[in-house]
C-alpha positions as a printed NumPy array, in Angstrom:
array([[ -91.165, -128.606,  136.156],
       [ -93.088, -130.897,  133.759],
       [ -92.241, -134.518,  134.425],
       [ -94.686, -137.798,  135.283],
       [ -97.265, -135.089,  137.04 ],
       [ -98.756, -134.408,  133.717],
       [-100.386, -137.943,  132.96 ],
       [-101.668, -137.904,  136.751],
       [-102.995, -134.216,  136.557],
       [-104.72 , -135.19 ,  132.524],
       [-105.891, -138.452,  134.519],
       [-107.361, -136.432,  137.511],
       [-108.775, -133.87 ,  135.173],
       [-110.511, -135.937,  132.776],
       [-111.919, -138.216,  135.643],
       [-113.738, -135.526,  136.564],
       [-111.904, -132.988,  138.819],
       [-109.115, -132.669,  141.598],
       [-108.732, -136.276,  143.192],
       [-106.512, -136.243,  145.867],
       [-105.015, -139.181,  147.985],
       [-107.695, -140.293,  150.803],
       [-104.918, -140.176,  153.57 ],
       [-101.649, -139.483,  154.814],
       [-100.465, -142.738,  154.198],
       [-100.41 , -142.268,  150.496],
       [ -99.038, -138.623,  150.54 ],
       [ -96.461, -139.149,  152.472],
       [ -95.723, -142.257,  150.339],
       [ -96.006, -140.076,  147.052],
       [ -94.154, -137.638,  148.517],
       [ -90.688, -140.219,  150.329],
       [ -90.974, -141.42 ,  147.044],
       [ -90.575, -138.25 ,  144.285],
       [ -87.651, -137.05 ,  147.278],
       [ -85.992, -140.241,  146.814],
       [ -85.853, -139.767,  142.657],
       [ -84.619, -136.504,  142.701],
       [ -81.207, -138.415,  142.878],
       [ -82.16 , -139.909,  139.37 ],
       [ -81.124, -143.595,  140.923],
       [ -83.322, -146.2  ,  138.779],
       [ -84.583, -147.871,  141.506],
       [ -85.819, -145.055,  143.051],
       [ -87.689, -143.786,  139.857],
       [ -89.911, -147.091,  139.461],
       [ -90.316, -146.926,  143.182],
       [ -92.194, -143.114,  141.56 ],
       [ -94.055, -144.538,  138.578],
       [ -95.53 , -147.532,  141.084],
       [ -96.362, -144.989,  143.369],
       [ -97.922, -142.989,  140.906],
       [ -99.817, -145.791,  139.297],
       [-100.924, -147.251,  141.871],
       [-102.132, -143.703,  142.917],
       [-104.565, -143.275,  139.953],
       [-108.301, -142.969,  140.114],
       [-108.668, -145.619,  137.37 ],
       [-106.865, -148.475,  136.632],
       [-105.752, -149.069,  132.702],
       [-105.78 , -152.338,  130.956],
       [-102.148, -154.195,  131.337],
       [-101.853, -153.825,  127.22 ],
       [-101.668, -149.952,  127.371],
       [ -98.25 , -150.658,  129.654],
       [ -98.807, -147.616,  131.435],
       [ -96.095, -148.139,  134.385],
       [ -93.39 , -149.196,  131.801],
       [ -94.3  , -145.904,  129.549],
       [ -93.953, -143.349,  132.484],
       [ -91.161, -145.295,  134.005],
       [ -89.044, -144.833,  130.654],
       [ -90.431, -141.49 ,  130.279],
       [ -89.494, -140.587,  133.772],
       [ -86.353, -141.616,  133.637],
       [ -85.279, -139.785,  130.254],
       [ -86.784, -137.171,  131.944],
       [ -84.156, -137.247,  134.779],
       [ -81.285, -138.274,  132.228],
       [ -81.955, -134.762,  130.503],
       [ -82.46 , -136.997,  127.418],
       [ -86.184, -135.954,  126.954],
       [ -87.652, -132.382,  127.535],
       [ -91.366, -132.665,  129.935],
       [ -94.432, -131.633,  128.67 ],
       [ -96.039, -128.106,  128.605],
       [ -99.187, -127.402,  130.243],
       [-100.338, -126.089,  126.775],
       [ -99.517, -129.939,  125.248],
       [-101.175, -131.891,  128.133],
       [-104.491, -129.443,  127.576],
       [-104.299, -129.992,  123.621],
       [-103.729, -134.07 ,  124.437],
       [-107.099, -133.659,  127.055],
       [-109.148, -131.679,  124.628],
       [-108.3  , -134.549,  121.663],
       [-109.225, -137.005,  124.171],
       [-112.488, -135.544,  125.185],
       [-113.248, -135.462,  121.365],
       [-112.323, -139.006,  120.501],
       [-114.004, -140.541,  123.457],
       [-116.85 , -138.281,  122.735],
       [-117.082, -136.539,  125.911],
       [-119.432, -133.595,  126.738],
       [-117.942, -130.259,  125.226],
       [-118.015, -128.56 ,  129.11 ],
       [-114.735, -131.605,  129.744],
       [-112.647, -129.52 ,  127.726],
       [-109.553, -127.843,  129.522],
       [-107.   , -124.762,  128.575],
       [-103.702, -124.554,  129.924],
       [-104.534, -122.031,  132.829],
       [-107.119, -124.564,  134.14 ],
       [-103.993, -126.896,  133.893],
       [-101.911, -125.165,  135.187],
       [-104.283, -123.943,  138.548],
       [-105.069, -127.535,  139.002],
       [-100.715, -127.851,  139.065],
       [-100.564, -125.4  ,  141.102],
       [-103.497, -126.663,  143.752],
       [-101.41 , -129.946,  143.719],
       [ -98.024, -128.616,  144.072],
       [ -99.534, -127.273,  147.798],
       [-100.535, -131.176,  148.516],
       [ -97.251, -132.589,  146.677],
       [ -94.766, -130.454,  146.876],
       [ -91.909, -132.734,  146.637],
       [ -93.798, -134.112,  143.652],
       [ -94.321, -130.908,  141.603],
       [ -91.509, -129.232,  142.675],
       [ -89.509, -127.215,  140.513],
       [ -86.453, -127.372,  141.953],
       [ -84.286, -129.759,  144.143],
       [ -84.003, -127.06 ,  146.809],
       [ -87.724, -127.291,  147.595],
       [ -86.469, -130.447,  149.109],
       [ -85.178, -128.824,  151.962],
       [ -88.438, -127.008,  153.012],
       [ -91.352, -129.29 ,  154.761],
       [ -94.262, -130.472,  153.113],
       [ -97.309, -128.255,  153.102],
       [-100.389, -129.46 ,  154.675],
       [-102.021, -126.246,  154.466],
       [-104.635, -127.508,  151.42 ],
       [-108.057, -127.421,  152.476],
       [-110.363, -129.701,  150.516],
       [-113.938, -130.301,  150.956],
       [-116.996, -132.27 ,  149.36 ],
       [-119.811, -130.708,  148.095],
       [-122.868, -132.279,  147.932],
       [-123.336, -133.162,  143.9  ],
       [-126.353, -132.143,  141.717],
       [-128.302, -134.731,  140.196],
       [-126.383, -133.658,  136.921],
       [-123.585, -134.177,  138.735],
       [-123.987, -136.876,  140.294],
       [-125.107, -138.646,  136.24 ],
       [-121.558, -137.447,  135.098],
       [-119.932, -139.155,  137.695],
       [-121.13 , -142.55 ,  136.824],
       [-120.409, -141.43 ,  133.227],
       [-116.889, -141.446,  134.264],
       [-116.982, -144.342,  136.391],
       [-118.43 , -146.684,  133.393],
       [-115.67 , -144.934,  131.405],
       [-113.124, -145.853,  133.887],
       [-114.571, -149.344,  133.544],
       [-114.024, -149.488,  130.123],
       [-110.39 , -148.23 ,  130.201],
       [-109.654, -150.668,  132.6  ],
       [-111.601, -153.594,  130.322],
       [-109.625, -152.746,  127.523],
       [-112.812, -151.532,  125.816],
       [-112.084, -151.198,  121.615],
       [-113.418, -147.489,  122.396],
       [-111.148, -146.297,  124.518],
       [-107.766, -147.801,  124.138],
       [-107.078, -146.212,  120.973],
       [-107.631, -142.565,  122.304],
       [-105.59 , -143.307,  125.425],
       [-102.802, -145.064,  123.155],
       [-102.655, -141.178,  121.319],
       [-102.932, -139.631,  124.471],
       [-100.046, -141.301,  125.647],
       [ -98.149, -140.976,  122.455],
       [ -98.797, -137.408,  122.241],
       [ -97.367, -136.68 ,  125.934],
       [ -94.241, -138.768,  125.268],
       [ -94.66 , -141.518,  126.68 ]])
């Protein structure tokens, strides 16, 4: 239930709400590729963690060694060597986040917002967030409606908020690495 979604869905949360691939192209890629790891084969679990990197809203500096951290984490996962992480743990790990990188208090999360935004993905992904292997043999769901809303002037001003933060993770920025080093550390990986 809990595997390499949790790091996307605490990215996608704390960049400021459901992000979802901009085409088919990269669903159906996210989605070949979380079918194809279900065997556990190691090639077909980095062929996962690239997907799922290169899927992210924000890029991370190459000294956090994000792919490498959810690959092995992925792969324990798989092994049954290492349990996956609870909704309630990935909303603790997003709350201490917000605080460290001293984020407005209205960022915060609980596990049932973590859990509905799971559950909003798992009808995009579902070979992704599936909970078990026989969802394989049922068809994707395409069924998701998403829409944009125009943004509010607030709005719009946290958005760039997260865009210069995403700038700074990416820059390796003394502010932020350390907070997503004990993110990371505190979801396993």
């Amino acid at each position: 239930m809990e595997r390499v979604f949790v790091l996307v869905l605490g990215i996608v949360i704390m960049h400021g709400g459901l992000t979802t691939a901009q085409n088919s192209y990269t669903r159906d890629s996210l989605e070949e590729a979380a079918s194809a790891a279900q065997s556990g084969d190691t090639a077909a679990v980095r062929t996962l963690t690239d997907t799922v990197t290169n899927w992210l809203p924000m890029r991370f500096h190459y000294s956090v060694n994000l792919n490498d951290r959810m690959y092995q984490s992925e792969l324990r996962y798989r092994q049954h060597t290492r349990p996956g992480v609870s909704v309630e743990r990935l909303a603790s790990a997003l709350n201490q986040l917000t605080a460290d990188l001293k984020l407005p208090a209205y960022v915060k999360t609980n596990a049932n917002q973590v859990q509905t935004y799971r559950m909003a993905l798992a009808r995009v992904y579902p070979m992704f967030l599936s909970e078990r292997k026989e969802a394989a043999s049922r068809p994707p769901s395409h069924s998701a409606v998403l829409t944009v809303v125009r943004q509010s002037s607030k709005e719009q001003a946290l958005a760039r908020q997260y865009q210069a933060l995403a700038r700074e993770v990416a820059s390796n920025s003394h502010w932020t690495v350390r907070p997503i080093q004990t993110l990371l550390t505190t979801l396993g990986l």
